[in-house]
N, C-alpha and C positions, 0 to 999 in steps of 0.2 A: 733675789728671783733668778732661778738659773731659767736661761731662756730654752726652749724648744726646740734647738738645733743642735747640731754639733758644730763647734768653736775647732777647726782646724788651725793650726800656726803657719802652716807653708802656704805660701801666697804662688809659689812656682805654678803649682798649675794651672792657677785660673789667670795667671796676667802673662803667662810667657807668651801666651799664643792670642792675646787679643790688644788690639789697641784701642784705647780709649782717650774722652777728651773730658776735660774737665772744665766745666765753662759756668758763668753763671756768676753772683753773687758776694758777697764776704761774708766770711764765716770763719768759722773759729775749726775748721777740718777743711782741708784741698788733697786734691787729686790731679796728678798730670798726666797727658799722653803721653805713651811709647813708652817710657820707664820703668812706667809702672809704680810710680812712690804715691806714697800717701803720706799727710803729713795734717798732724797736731799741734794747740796753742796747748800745751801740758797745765792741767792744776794740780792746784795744792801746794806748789813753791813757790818760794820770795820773788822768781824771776819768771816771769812768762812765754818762757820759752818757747820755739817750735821746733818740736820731734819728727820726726822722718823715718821709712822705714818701705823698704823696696826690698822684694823677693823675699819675705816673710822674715828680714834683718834690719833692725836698727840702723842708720845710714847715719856721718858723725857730719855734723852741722858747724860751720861759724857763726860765730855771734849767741857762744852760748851766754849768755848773762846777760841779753837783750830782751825785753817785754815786750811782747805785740801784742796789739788788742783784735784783729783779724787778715784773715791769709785767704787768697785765692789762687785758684791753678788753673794753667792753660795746657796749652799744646805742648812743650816741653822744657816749661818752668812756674816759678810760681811765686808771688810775691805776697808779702807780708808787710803791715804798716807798725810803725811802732806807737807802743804806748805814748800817749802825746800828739800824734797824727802828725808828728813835724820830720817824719826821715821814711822813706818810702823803700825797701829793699826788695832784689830779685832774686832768686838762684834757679840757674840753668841745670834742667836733671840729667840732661844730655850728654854732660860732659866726659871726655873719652878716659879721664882715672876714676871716673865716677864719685867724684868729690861733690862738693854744694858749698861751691865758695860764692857769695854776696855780690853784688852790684847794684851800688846806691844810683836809685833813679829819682828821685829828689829830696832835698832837704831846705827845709826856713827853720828861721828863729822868729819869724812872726804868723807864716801860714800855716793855718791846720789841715789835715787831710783826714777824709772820713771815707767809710764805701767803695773801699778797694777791690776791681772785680776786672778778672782777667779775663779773657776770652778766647778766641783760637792762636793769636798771636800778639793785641794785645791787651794794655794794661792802662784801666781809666779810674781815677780816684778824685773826689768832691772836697772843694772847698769848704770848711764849715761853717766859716763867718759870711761867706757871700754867696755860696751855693754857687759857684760856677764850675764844670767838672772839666778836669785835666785829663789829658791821654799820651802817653807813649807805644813807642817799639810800633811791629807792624809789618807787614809782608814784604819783601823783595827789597830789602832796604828803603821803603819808603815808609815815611814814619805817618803812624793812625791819625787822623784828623778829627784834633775836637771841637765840641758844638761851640756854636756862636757864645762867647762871654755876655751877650745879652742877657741869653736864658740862667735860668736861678731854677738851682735842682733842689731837690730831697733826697733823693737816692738816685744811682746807676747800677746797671749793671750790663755782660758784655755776652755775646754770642759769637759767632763764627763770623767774622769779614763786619760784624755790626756792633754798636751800643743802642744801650735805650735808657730815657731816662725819665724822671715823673719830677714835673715840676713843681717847687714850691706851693704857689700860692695857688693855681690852681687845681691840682693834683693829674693833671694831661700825661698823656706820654709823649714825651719826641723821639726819634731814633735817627740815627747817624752812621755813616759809612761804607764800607762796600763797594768801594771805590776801581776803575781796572778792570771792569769787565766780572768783577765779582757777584755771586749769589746776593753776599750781603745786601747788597744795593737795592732787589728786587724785594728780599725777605724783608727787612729793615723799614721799606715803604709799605708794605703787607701788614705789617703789627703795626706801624702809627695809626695805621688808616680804622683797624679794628680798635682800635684802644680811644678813638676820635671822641668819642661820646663820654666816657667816662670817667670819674674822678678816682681814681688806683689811691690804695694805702700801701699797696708793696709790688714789686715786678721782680720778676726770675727770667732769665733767658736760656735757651737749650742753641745745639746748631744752630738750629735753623726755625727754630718758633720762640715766643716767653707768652707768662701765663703770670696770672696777678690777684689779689683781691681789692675788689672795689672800697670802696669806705663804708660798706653795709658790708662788706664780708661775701660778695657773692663773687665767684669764679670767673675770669675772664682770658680766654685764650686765646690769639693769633700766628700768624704765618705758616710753614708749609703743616700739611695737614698728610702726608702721602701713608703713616704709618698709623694716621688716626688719633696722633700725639696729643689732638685740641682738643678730644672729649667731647663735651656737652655739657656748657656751663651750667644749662637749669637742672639738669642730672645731679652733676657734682656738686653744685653751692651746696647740696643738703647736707653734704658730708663735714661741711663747716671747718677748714683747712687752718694749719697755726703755720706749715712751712713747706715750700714746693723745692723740686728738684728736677732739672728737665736734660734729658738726655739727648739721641738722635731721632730716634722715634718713640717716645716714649716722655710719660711725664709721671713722677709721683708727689705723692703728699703726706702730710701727716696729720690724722685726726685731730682736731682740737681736743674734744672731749674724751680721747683714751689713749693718744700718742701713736697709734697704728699705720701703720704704712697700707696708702692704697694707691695701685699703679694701673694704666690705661697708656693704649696704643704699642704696636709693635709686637705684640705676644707677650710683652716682660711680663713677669710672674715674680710678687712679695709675697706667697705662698708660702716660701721658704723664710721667711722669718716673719711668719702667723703667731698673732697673739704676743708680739715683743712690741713692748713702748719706747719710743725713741724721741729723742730731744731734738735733732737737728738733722740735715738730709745733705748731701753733695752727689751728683750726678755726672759720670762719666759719659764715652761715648754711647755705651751697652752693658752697663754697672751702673749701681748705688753703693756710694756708702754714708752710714749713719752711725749717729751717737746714740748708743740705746742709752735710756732711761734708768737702767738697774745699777751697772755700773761705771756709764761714762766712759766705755773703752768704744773703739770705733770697730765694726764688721761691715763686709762687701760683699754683695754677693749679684749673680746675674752674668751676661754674657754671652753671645753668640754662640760659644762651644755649649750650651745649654748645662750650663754648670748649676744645679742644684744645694748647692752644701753653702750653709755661711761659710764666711770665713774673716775670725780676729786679725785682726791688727795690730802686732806688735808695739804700738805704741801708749799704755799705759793711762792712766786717768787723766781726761781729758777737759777742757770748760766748754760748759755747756752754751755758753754766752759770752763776751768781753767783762771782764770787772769795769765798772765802774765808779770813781772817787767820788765820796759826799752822798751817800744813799739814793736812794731811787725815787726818791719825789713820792709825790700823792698821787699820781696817777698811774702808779707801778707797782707791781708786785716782788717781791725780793721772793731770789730763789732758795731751796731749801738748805741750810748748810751752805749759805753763799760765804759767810768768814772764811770759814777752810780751805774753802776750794780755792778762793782770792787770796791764801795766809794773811789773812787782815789787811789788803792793800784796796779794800773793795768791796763792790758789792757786785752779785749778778741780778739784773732787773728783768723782767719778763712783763707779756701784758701792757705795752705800751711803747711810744716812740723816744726811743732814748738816745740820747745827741751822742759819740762815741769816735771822736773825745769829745770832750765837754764844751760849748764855745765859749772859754773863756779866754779872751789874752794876756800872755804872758809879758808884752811891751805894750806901751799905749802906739797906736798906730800911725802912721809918718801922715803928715798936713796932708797928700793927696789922697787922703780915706778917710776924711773927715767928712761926715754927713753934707748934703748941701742944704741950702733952705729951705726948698722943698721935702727933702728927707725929714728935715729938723721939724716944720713945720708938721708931719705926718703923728714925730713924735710926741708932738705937744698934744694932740690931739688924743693920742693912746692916753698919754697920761691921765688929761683928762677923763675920757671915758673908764680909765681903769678906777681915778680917784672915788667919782660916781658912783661906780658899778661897786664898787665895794661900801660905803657909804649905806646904796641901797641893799647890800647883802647883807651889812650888819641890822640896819632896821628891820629887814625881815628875820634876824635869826630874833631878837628880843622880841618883836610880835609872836613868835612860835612858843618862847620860855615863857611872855604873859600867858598867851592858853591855857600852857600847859600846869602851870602855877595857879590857876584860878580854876582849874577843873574843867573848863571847855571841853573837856575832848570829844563828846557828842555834836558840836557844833560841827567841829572841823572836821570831823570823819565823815558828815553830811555831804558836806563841803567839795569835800577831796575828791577828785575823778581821777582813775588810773591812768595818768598821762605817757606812764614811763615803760618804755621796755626791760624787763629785767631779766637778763641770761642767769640760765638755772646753774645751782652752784653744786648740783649733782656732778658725779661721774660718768653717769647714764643720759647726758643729755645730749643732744643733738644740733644742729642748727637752726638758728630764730633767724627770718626774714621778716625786711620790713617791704619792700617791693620787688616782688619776683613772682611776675604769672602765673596764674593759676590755671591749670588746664581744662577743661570744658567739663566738666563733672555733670552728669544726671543731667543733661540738655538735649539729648539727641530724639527726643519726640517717643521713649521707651517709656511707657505707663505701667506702675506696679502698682499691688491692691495694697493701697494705703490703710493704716492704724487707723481705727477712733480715736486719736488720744487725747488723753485728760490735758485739758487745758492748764497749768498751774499759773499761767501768766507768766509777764517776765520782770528780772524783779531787778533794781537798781545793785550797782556791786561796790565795792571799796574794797584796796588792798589794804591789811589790817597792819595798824602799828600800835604797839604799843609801851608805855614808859619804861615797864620797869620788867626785865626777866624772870624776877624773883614772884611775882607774881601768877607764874603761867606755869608752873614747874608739876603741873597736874600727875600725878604718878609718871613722873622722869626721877633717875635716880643723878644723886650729884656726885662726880668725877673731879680727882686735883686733878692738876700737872700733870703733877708725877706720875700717876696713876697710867693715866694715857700712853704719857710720853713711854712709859715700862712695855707696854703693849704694843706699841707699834716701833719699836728696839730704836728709841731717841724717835722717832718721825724719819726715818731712813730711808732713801732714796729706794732700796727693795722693797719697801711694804706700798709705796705711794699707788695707787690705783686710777689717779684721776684729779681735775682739777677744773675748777672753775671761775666765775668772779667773786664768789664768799671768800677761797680760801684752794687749799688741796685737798684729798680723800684718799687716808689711806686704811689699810688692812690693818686688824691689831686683835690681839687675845687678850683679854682679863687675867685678870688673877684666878677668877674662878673658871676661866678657861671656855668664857662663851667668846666666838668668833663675832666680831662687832665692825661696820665701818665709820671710821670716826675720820668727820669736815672739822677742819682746821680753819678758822679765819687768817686771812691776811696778817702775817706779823709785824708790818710798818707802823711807826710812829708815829707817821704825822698824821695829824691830827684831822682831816677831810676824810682821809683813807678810815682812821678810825671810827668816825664818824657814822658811814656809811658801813662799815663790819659790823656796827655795834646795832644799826636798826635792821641789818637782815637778818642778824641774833636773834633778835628781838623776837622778828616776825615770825622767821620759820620754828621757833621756842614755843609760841605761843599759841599757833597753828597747829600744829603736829602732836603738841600734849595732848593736845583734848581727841585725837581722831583713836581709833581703839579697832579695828575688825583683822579679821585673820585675812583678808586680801588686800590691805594694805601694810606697807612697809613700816615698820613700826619705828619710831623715835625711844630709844631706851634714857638718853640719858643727856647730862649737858656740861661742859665745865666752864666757868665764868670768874678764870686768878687775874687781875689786875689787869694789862692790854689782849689778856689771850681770850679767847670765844671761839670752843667746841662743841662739834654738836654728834652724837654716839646712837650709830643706827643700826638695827639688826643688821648681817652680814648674809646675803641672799647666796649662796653657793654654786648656785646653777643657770648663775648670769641671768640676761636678759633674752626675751624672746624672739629679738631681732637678730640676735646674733645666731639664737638655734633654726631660725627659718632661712637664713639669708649665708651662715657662712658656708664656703665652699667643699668645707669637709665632710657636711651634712647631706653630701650627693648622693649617698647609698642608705637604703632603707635601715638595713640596720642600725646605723650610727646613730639615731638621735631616739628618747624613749617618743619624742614631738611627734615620730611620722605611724601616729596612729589616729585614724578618725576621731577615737573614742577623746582622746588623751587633749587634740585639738581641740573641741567642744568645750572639754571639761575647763581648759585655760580660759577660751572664752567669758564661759558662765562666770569664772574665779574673778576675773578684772570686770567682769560687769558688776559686781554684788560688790566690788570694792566702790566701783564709782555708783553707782542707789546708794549706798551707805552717804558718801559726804555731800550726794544731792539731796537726798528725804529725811537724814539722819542726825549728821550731823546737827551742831548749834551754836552760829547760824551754820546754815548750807554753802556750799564751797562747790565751785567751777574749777575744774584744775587744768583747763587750756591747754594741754599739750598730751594729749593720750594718742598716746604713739606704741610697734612695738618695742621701742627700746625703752620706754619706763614701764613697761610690764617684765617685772622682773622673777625669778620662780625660786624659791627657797627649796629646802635637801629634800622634799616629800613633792615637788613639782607643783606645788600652788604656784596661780600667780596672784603673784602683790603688785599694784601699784605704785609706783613709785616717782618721787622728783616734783614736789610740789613749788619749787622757785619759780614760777609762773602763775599760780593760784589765786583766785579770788573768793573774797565772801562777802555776802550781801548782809545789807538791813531789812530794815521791816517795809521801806520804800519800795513803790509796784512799780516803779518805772523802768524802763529799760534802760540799759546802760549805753551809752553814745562815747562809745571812748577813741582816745582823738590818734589810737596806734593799736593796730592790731598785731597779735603778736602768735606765734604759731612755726609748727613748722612744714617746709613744703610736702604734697600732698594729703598731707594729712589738716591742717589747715580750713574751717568750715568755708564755706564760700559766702554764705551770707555778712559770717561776719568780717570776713576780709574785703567785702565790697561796702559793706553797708556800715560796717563798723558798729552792727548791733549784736551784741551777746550775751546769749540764757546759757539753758543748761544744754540746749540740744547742741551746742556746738560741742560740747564734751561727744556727744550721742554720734555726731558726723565721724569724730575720729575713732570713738570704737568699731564703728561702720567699716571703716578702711581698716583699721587690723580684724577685722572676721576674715574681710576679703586676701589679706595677706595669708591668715589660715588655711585659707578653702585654698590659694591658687598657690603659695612657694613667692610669689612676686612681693617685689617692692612696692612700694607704696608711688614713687614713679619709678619706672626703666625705661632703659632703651631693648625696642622689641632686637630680633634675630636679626631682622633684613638692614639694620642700622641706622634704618629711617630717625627721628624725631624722638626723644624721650613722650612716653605717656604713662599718665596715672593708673593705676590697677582701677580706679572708679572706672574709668572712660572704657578701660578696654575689653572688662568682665560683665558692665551692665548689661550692656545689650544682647549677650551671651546668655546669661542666665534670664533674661524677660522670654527671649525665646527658646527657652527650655532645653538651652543645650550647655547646662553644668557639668558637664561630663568632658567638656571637650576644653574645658580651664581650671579641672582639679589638680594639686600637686602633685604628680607625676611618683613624686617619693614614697610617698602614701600608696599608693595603687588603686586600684579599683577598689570601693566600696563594698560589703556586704549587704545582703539582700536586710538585716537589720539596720543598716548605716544608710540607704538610700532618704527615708523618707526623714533621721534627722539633717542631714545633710542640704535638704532642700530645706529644710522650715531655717538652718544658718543661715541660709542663701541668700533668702526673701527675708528674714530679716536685715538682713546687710545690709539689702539694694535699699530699704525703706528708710535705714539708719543715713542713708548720704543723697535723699533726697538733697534737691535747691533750695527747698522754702524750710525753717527749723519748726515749722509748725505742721507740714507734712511727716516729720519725725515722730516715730515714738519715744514713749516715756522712759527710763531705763527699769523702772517698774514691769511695762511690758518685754520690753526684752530681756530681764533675767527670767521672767516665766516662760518667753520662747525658748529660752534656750536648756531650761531644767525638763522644758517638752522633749528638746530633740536630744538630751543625754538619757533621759528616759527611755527613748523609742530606742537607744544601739545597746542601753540596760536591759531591756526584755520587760520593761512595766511602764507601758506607755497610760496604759489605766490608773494610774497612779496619781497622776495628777489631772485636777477640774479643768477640763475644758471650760468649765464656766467663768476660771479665774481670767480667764484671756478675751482683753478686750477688741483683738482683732483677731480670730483662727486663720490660717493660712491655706487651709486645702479648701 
């Protein structure tokens, strides 16, 4: 994948004249102040080197034949921990022959260090067997102060005159120092106090703020706010983040579900490296740089001189992650071509919390770390409950194999209630929340002339599993290996498109030269991991054969060789339709074919005929819970298809309603009924098409933050009452322009369908019956043959 920029080599002009800080985190790339260096853990060789490389030159390193497993930079050096976490080294970038000679700042033969993260000055790294975290170096010859050895950490990381840390056991944050009349001290008190409430899965610190995800994944920012750096976590959770970077005023991230760089506060602009996937993020004072995706080399770009242009970094392919020895567990994902990158010394793990180094010890530990009795006594207790707990897991796996053995599976699919959230294993997916506010939707006392609609009732659901693959292969064609693996050049880091919890998605050509997107499952071994690759196989195989219409996404094919499980899907060309309404290159009329009335309509109508198909059509009928515009995706002739059925349900012949005990969705688009009620038909399908009409008609997201900076709000909240009182006109997308005298009266009949489509109550809602004939009325009425179709067909008219 060549990216979208031009890749300059001279670094002279964008670092000579700015200073930056590099703060924050471990990572496997740092950056320093004033020097201007940037610096790499190199892959692909026996040794883990780290490479350097100031004013667009390779800088020559000691300790080359040293392995480190992550590096962090400060103010004007930067430390790196070695493979094994037992020797902690620094190099000064400052120095006046411009050398990078070492200074070991600790070293054991029994203690591990993890979470190396430097700060303005200094330099704090975690215990890994007791979680207590260590600090050196420090301002004005006095050395940084660290936390109380009470507290038991998981991770730290360091900002400007502070640290912060998340503790073990109960995932808190605490922060520390700032000591002297320093910032720190006030910022440092700033982010605990905001972080008070919340259980964090990960924290990043910038100057003078950090920013985190909670253990649901939703966005959480504190301290100074002066460039706007904090965002708005109900805004951004939707974005659904895998890794943050925080600068001086400014924060970015990187999409989970397509690796993109999105930045807030300060003016910063990732503009300039649109549309590039990136693996990992480090952030300067008023710079980023990142690992792209394609080839693991690192580029920078940004900067108060308002510098435009990426620009590479001389320093060569990089790892994406730390190797680490003994594979990646069951709760992890191996990265792709991890042998290589690690030359067989390793693995890179992704997707889960991976201890780095490993806590094992290498001596058995001196009598004064010897559990005491109360410790030991905690242990028996584990034991116990684990002997148990397993005990009852095996009884439960042989009740499941009797079932399944005797034919049951009518009982147990009765049986089964969706209890589980499942993150979609598309590329096109978005963020699933499980508690995050819903904004006031269709509440404000605004009355629209509601549908007659057909009652179908509501019907009980189950997500569908089934035994055996070979079973469900309903005109799917069968793919080897080889086949695939030919088409997408080995599974290559350039084709890869996207990733999820099945597996990754990448790009690939046939043989016979149809362009196809082919899901990869998880390549792990063990046997849990497997386990769970082999029933989402299953489901989405068995699902997807049977679905057939030209507005949805088609499943072509499947490969099923010994532990691999692929799944081979049409290749939609022209992206998804979140991307053509929302990205910011689609500011001018021209640019998009989308900013035509006509062309808007007609999408609409396409993704409505898709979802009637797997509501009336299908067999049984299928809910697909998350119609948003990014799984409306638009193939080479601009249909749109539906798409991303990893959240999908399909019911029996049971009328009852389903009472499921996890609603799952995502923000704004999300029905409200059933995120309160936790009751779900098919109108909650009907609320989210509601909300992409309304994305149609206005340019807006699904939430935003309005002009004035106020409060994030939903496009339901802030176009309803606009359009009740008759002033559509003064919330159409702007790109589009004023309507024609034939585009006015479809334009309304979208409208008033919309507002009906995200009523509060799902029985206020129409059928999607009625709404593909509203909406074949109002492409008719900007066609010139409104007479064409029965008024009579329409069981509510709108004028």
């Amino acid at each position: 994948m060549t990216p979208p920029f031009t890749l300059s080599l001279s670094l002279f002009a964008v670092f000579s004249i700015t200073a930056v800080h590099g703060l924050g985190s471990a990572a496997t790339v740092a950056v320093t102040y004033g020097t201007a260096t940037v610096c790499g853990i190199v892959a692909g060789e026996l040794h883990h080197r780290i490479q350097c490389s100031r004013d667009g030159r390779r800088v020559p390193l000691t300790l080359p034949n040293s392995s480190f497993d992550a590096i962090s930079g400060g103010r004007n050096f930067f430390c790196g921990l070695r493979s094994g976490g037992r020797s902690l080294h620094c190099w000064d970038t400052a120095a006046a022959d411009g050398s990078l000679c070492p200074k070991r700042v600790f070293h054991s033969d029994v203690v591990q260090l993890a979470d190396v993260a430097v700060g303005d000055s200094q330099v704090c790294a975690r215990e890994v067997q007791s979680g207590v975290v260590r600090c050196w170096r420090g301002n004005k010859r006095v050395e940084f102060s660290s936390p109380s050895q009470s507290l038991r950490f998981r991770s730290v990381t360091c900002g400007r005159g502070f640290s912060c840390g998340i503790l073990r056991e109960s995932g808190r944050v605490v922060c520390w120092g700032g000591g002297g009349g320093d910032e720190g001290a006030y910022i440092s008190g700033e982010i605990q106090r905001k972080f008070e409430n919340f259980s964090m899965s990960s924290l990043v610190a910038g100057v003078s703020h950090a920013c985190g995800l909670t253990l649901h994944g939703a966005l959480v920012c504190g301290g100074n706010n002066r460039s706007g750096q904090l965002g708005n976590s109900v805004l951004l959770s939707s974005l659904d983040f895998s890794a943050l970077a925080l600068g001086e005023g400014f924060t970015c991230g990187i999409r989970r579900r397509n690796g993109i760089v999105v930045c807030w506060g300060g003016g910063f602009d990732s503009d300039v490296v649109k549309g590039v996937s990136f693996e990992s993020l480090v952030a300067g004072l008023d710079y980023v740089c990142g690992l792209m995706t394609g080839n693991l080399s690192v580029v920078c770009w940004g900067g108060k001189g308002g510098f435009d242009v990426a620009n590479e970094i001389p320093l060569g392919e990089i790892l994406p992650a730390p190797c680490v020895e003994g594979g990646c567990g069951s709760s992890c994902s191996t990265y792709p071509d991890s042998d290589a990158l690690c030359h067989g010394s390793g693995s890179i793990c992704y997707d889960c919390q991976t201890e780095v180094p490993l806590a094992v010890p290498l001596f058995p530990p001196p009598s004064s770390q010897v559990p005491s009795s109360h410790e030991a006594r905690n242990l028996k207790e584990f034991l116990v409950f684990l002997v148990v707990g397993s005990v009852g897991a095996f009884a439960g796996l042989c009740t499941i194999v009797y079932f399944l053995w005797f034919g049951a599976k009518r009982v147990l699919v009765r049986r089964e209630v969706s209890n589980s959230s499942v993150k979609p294993t598309s590329s096109e997916s978005d963020a699933y929340v499980d508690i995050i506010p819903m904004p006031n939707v269709g509440s404000n006392g605004t009355t629209f002339r509601t549908f007659s609609s057909k009652s179908h009732g509501s019907r009980r659901l189950r997500r569908h599993r089934s035994g055996s693959s070979s079973k469900h292969v309903d005109r799917t064609e069968s793919f080897s290996l080889r086949e695939l693996a030919t088409a997408t050049d080995n599974f290559s880091l350039y084709n890869k498109i996207g990733a999820g919890s099945f597996g990754s998605v990448y790009k690939g050509i046939l043989g016979d030269g149809r362009e196809v997107a082919i899901k990869r499952g998880d390549t792990s071994t063990v046997k849990k991991k497997f386990q769970e690759k082999e029933i989402a196989f299953d489901s989405e195989l068995a699902m997807l054969s049977r679905l057939h219409h030209k507005h949805l996404v088609r499943l072509i094919g499947f490969c099923e060789e010994n532990d691999e499980r692929l799944l081979v899907y049409e290749y939609m060309s022209n992206g998804s339709l979140y991307d053509h309404l929302h990205d910011k290159n689609n500011t001018e009329k021209s640019s998009s074919i989308l900013n035509s009335w006509k062309m808007r309509i007609k999408v609409a109508l396409g993704a409505a005929r898709g979802i009637e198909y797997i509501h009336n059509y299908a067999v049984p009928p299928i809910i697909h819970r998350d119609i948003k515009s990014s799984n409306i995706l638009l193939d080479s002739n601009w249909n749109a298809r539906v798409s991303d059925f990893g959240l999908s349900l399909i019911w029996p012949e049971s009328e009852q309603e389903l009472m499921s005990t996890k609603a799952v969705g995502t923000v704004g688009y999300i029905d409200p009924e059933y995120y309160v009620l936790n009751v779900l038909t098919t109108k909650s399908d009907v609320y989210g098409l509601g909300v992409v009409m309304l994305e149609l008609l206005t340019g807006k997201r699904a939430v935003f933050k309005t002009e004035d900076g106020s409060s994030p709000i939903g496009v339901v909240e802030h176009t309803g009452p606009k359009i009740a009182s008759g002033a559509l006109w003064s919330v159409l997308d702007y790109r589009v322009g004023q309507p024609e005298v034939n585009e006015v009266e479809s334009l309304e009949i979208m409208a008033y369908t919309a507002m009906h489509c995200v009523n509060m109550e799902g029985k206020e809602r129409p059928e999607m019956t009625d709404i593909v004939a509203n909406l074949e009325r109002a492409l008719a009425f900007i066609e010139g043959s409104p007479t064409s179709i029965s008024l009579a067909s329409f069981s509510a008219p709108l004028e």
